[in-house]
C-alpha positions as CSV (number, residue, x, y, z in Angstrom):
1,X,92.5,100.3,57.9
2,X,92.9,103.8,56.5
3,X,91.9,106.3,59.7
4,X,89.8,109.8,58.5
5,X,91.6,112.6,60.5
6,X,89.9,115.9,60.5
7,X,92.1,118.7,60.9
8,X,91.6,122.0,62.0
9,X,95.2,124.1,61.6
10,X,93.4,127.2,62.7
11,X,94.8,130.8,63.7
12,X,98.6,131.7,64.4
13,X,101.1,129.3,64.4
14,X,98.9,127.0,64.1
15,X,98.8,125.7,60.4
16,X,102.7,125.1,60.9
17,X,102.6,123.3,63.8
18,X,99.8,120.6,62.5
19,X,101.2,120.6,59.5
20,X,104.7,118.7,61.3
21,X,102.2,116.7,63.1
22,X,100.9,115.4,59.6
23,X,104.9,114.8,58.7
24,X,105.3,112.6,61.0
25,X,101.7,110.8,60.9
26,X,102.6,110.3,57.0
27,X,106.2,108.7,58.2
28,X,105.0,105.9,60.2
29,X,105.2,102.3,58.8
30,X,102.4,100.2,58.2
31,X,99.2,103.2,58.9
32,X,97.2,105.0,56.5
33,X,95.2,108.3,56.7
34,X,92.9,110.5,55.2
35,X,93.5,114.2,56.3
36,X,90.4,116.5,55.4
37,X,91.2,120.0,56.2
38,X,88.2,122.6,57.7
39,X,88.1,126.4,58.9
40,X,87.4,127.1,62.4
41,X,88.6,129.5,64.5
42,X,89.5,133.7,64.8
43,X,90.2,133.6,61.0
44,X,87.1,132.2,60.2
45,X,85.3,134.5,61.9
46,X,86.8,137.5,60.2
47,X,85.5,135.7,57.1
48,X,81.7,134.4,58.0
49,X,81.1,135.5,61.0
50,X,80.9,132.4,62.8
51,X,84.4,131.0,64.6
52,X,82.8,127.7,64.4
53,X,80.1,127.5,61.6
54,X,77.5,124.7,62.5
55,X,78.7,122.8,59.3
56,X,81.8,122.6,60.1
57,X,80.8,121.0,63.5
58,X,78.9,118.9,62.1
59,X,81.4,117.3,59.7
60,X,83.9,116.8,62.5
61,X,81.5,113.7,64.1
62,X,81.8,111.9,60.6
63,X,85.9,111.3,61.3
64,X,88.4,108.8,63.7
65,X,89.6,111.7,65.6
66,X,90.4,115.5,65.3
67,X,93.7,117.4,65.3
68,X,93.5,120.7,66.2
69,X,96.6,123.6,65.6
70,X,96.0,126.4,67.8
71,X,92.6,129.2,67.6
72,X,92.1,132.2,68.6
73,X,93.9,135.7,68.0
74,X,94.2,138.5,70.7
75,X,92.2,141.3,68.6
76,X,89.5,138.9,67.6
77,X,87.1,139.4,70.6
78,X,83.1,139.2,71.5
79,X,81.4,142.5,72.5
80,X,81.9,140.8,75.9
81,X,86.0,141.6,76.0
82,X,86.7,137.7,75.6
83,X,88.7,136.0,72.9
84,X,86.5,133.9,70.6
85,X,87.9,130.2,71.7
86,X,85.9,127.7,69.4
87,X,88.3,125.1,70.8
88,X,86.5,125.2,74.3
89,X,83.2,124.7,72.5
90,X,84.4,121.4,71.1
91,X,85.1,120.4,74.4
92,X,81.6,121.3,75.8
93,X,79.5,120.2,73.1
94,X,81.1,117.3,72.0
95,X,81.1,116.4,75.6
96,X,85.2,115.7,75.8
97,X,85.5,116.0,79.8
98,X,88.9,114.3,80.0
99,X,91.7,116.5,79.1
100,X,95.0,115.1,79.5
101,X,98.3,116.8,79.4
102,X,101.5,115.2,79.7
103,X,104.5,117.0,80.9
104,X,107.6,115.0,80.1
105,X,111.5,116.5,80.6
106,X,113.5,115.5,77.3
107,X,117.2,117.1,78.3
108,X,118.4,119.1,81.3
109,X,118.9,122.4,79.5
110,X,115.2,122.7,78.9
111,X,114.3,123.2,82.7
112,X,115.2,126.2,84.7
113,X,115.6,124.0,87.6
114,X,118.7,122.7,88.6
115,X,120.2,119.0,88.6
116,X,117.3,117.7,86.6
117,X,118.0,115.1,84.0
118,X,116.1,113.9,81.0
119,X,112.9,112.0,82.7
120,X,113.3,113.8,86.0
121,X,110.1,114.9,86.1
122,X,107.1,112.7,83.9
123,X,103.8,113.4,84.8
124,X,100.3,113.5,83.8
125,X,97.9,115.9,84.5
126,X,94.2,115.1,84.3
127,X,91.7,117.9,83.6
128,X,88.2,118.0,84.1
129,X,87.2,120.2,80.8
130,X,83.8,121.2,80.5
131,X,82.4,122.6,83.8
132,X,84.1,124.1,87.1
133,X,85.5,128.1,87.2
134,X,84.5,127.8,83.0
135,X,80.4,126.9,83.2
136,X,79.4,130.1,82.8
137,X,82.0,131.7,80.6
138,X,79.3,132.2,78.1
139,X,76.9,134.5,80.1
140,X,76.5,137.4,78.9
141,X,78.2,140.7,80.3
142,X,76.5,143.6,81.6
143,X,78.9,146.4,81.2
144,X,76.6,148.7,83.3
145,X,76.6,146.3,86.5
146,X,78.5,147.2,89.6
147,X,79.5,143.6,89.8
148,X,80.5,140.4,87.7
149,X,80.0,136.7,88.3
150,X,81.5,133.5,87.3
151,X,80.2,130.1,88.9
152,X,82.7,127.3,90.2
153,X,80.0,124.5,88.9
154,X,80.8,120.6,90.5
155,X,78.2,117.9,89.7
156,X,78.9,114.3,90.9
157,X,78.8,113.3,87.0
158,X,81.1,115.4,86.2
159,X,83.4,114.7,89.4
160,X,83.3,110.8,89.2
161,X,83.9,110.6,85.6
162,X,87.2,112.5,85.9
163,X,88.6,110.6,88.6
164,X,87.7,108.2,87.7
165,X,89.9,109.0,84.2
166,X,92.9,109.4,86.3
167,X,92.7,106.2,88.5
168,X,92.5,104.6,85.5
169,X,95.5,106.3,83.9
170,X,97.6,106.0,86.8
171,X,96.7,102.3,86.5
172,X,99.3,102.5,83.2
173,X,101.9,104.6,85.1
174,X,103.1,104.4,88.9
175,X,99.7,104.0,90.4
176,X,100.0,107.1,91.9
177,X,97.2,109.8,91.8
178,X,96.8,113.5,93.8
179,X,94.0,115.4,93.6
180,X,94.7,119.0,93.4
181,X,92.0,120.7,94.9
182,X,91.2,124.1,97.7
183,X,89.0,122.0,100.4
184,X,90.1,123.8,102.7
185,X,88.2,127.1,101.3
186,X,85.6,126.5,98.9
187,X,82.8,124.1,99.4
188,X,82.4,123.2,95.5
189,X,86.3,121.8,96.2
190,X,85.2,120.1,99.4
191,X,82.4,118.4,97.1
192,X,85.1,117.6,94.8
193,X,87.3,115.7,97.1
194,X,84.9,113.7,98.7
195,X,83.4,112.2,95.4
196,X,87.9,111.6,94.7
197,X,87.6,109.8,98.1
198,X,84.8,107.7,96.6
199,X,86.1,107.1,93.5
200,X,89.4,105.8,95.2
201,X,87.5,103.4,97.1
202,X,87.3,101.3,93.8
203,X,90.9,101.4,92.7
204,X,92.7,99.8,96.2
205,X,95.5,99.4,94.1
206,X,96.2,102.8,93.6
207,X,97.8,105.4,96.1
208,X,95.7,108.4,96.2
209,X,97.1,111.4,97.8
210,X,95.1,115.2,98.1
211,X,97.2,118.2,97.8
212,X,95.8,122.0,97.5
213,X,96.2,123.8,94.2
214,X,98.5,126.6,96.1
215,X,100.8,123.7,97.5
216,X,100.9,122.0,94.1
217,X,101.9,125.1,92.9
218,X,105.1,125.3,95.1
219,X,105.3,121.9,95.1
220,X,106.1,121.6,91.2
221,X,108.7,124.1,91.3
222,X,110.6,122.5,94.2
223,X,109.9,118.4,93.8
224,X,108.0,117.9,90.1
225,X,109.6,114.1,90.1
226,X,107.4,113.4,93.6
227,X,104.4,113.4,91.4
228,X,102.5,110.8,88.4
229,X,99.4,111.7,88.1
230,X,97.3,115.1,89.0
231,X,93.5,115.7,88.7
232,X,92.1,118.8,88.8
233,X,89.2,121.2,88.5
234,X,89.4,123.2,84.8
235,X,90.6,126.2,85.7
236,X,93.5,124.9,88.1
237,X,94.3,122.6,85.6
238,X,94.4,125.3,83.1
239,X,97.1,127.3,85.2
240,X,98.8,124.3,86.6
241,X,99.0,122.9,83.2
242,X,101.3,126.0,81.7
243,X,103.4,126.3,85.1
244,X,104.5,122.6,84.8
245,X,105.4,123.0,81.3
246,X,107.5,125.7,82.1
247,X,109.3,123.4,83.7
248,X,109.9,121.3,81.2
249,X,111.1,123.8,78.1
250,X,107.5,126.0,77.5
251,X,104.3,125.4,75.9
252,X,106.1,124.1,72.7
253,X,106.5,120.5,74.4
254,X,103.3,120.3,76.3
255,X,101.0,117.9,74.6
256,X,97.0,117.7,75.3
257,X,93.9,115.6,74.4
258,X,90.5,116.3,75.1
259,X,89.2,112.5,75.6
260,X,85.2,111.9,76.0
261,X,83.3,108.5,75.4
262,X,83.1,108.7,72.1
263,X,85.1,111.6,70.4
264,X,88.6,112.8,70.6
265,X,90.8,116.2,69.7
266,X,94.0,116.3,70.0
267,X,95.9,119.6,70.2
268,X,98.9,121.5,72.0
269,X,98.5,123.3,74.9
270,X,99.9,126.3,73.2
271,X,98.1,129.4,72.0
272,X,98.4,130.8,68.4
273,X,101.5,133.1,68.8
274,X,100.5,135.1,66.6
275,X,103.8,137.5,66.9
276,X,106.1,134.6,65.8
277,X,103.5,133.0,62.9
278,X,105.2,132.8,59.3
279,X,108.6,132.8,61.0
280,X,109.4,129.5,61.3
281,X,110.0,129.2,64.9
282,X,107.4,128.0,66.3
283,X,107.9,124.5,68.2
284,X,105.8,121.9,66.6
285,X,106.8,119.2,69.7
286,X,103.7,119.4,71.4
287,X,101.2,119.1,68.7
288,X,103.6,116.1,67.0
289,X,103.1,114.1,70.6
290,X,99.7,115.3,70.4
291,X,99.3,113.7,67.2
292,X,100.8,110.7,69.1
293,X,98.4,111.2,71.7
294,X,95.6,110.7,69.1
295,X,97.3,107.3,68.2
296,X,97.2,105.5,71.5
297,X,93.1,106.2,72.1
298,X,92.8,105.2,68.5
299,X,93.7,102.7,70.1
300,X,94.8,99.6,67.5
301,X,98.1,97.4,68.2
302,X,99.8,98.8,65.5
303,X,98.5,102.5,66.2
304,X,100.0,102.3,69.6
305,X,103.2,101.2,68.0
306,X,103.2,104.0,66.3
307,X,102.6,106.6,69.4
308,X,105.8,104.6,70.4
309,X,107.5,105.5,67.6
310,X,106.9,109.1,67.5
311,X,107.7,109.5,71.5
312,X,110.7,107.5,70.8
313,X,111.9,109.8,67.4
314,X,111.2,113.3,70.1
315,X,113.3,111.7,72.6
316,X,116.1,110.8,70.3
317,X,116.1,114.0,68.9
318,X,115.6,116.2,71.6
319,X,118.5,114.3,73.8
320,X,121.1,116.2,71.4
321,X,123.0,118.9,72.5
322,X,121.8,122.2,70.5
323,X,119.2,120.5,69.3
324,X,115.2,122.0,68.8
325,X,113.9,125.7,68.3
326,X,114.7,128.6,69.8
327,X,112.8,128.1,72.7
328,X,114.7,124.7,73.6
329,X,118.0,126.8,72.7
330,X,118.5,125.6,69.5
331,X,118.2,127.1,65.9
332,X,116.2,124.9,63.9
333,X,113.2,126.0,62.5
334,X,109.7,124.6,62.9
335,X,110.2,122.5,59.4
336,X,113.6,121.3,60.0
337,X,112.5,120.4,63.6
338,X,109.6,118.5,62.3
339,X,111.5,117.0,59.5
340,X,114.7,115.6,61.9
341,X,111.9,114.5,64.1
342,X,109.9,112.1,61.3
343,X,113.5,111.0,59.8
344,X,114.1,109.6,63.2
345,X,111.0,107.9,62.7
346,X,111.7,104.1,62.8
């Protein structure tokens, strides 16, 4: 079976980063592909006028999966001040509420936190993606008002179907889930926990444990290897996301997917960079497990084998001494890194 990948290498670093992804896709035994390359994203607005022309959108149904680079570019705003982000529009309209982002520890030198070794701290963080602090991000802004608004949006759709994501991972892992959460303040978070207490009623199996977003912010510094797996609200999974992978090297080796019922994209959590695009240093980690990422919901024996293979090649590699980007401490480039990393492909 030859799988249709759509890719979108978008602004920044991104183009670099996907195209490692690819290199390692293209080194696996036994799978085939068909990459089709579109446009999306700040730099296709500065040429049509549209960061996500309805084409294009429409094209991206047609394939397996998606794999997405990194959009967006600081000086490339709406009259509203915000940064175009075509990538959360995906999310929304292609309905992908399950965003997961492992955060995985590869070698000691890549925390800032002492006495750590390499799997010290593995977890998985679930994010609901398409409502909470973010449903209203599109309204327009009144620049004459005395006042702004954003609305923290909950519905018991939207609740149940992402805790119910992250029983159901934790069901592969530890069996461990905590919902991360501000009960204690807002009642959109006190609706929120009590559909994760319902939810939990149908997984026995599973411990369930509820934790507020400010602990779980301390908590992660102090004791990351206490936890498995996290579900959260978008915006606290948003922030919590980039704080855990700080602990774990930066955003080059956190990994995401935005999972819905029937469509996947597959992306790092990353931004575009654009101060260190054409330079070669960029990490291309995260968006090579993201391309691994894409391979397990995929989803076929030999498809998972190869996620396997990938993880396995970025552990093997990234247990060396010296070895990675400049962010990890190293000095390979984001080619060689990508190259060492599909050589160890096996």
């Amino acid at each position: 079976m030859t799988r249709r990948i759509a890719l979108l290498p978008g602004d920044g670093i991104g183009p670099e980063v996907t195209a490692e992804a690819v290199k390692a896709l293209e080194a696996l035994p036994g799978l085939s592909f068909e990459f089709e390359e579109f446009s999306m994203g700040a730099g296709e607005y500065l040429r049509s006028g549209d960061p996500m022309p309805e084409e294009t959108f429409a094209r991206l149904r047609e394939f397996d999966a998606v794999l997405l680079g990194a959009m967006g570019l600081p000086g490339v705003r709406w009259p509203s001040g915000i940064e175009m982000t075509p990538q959360l529009d995906l999310r929304e309209r292609m309905d992908l509420y399950c965003g997961l982002r492992p955060i995985r520890l590869y070698h000691a030198s890549h925390t800032p936190l002492k006495d750590l070794r390499s799997g010290d701290i593995d977890l998985l963080l679930v994010r609901e993606n398409t409502e909470g602090l973010f449903s209203t991000r599109l309204n327009p802004l009144d620049r004459e008002a005395d006042s702004a608004e954003d609305r923290l949006l909950i519905t018991r759709r939207g609740a149940e179907r992402v805790c119910r994501a992250a029983f159901e991972q934790a069901r592969l892992r530890s069996r461990r889930v905590a919902l991360v959460d501000k009960a204690n303040v807002l009642p959109s978070m006190a609706y929120f926990r009590m559909i994760f207490d319902e939810v939990a009623a149908e997984f026995p199996d599973v411990e369930a444990d509820r934790i507020y977003v400010d602990a779980m912010a301390l908590y992660l510094v102090q004791c990351p290897g206490r936890f498995d797996v996290l579900v959260t609200e978008n915006m606290f999974g948003d922030i919590l996301s980039d704080l855990a992978a700080g602990l774990v090297g930066g955003m080059g080796m956190a990994p995401s997917a935005d999972i819905g019922d029937r469509h996947g994209v597959f992306q790092p959590s990353h931004g575009s960079a654009p101060d260190i695009a054409g330079q070669g240093r960029a990490n291309p980690v995260a968006t090579v497990l993201s391309a691994a990422m894409m391979l397990d919901w995929l989803g076929a024996p030999a498809e998972r084998e190869g996620a396997a293979r990938i993880r396995r090649a970025v552990e093997q590699v990234l247990s060396q001494d010296g070895a990675g980007t400049r962010d990890l401490g190293g000095r390979m480039s984001t080619s060689e890194l990508g190259t060492v990393i599909s050589e160890a492909i096996i």
